[in-house]
C-alpha positions in Angstrom: 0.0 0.0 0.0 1.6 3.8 -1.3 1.1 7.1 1.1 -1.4 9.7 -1.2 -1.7 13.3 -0.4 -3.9 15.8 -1.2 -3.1 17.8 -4.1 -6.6 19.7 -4.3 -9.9 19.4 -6.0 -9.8 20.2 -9.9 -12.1 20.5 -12.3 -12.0 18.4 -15.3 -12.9 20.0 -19.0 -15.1 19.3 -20.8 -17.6 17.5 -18.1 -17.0 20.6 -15.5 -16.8 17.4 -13.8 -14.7 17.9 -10.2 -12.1 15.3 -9.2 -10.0 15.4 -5.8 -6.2 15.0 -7.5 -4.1 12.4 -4.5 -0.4 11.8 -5.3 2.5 9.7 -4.0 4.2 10.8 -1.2 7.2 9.1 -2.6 7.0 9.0 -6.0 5.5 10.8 -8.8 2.3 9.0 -9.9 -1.4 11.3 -9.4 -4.8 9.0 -8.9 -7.9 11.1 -9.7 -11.2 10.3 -8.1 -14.6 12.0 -9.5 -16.4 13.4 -7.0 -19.7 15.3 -6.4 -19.8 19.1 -6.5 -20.7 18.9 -2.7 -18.0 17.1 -2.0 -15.3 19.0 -3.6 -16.7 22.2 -2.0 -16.3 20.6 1.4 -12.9 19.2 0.8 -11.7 22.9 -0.7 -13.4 24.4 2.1 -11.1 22.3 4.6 -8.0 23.1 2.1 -8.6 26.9 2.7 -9.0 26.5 6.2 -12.8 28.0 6.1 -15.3 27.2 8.7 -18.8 27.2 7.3 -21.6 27.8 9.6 -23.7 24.8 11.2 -27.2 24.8 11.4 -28.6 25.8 14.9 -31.2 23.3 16.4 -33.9 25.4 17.5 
């Protein structure tokens, strides 16, 4: 089993379809895995650093 990191979330052209881009830790090979748009927002979101807001229970 290889150690991925995170390079970011991309979007791929044509399909404006977003992928999260993982790549070797030691070595040079990229894996991309389609995601949802929902997905990639969340996982940019945690990239930034950005906090969204939770819903309050009422």
């Amino acid at each position: 089993m290889r150690e991925l990191s995170v390079v970011g979330v991309r979007v791929e052209l044509p399909s404006n379809q977003p992928i999260v881009l993982l790549r070797e830790v030691e070595g040079d090979r990229y894996l991309p895995i389609w995601i949802g748009a929902v997905e990639a927002t969340a996982i940019a979101y945690e990239q930034q650093g950005v906090k969204p807001a939770r819903p309050v229970d009422a």
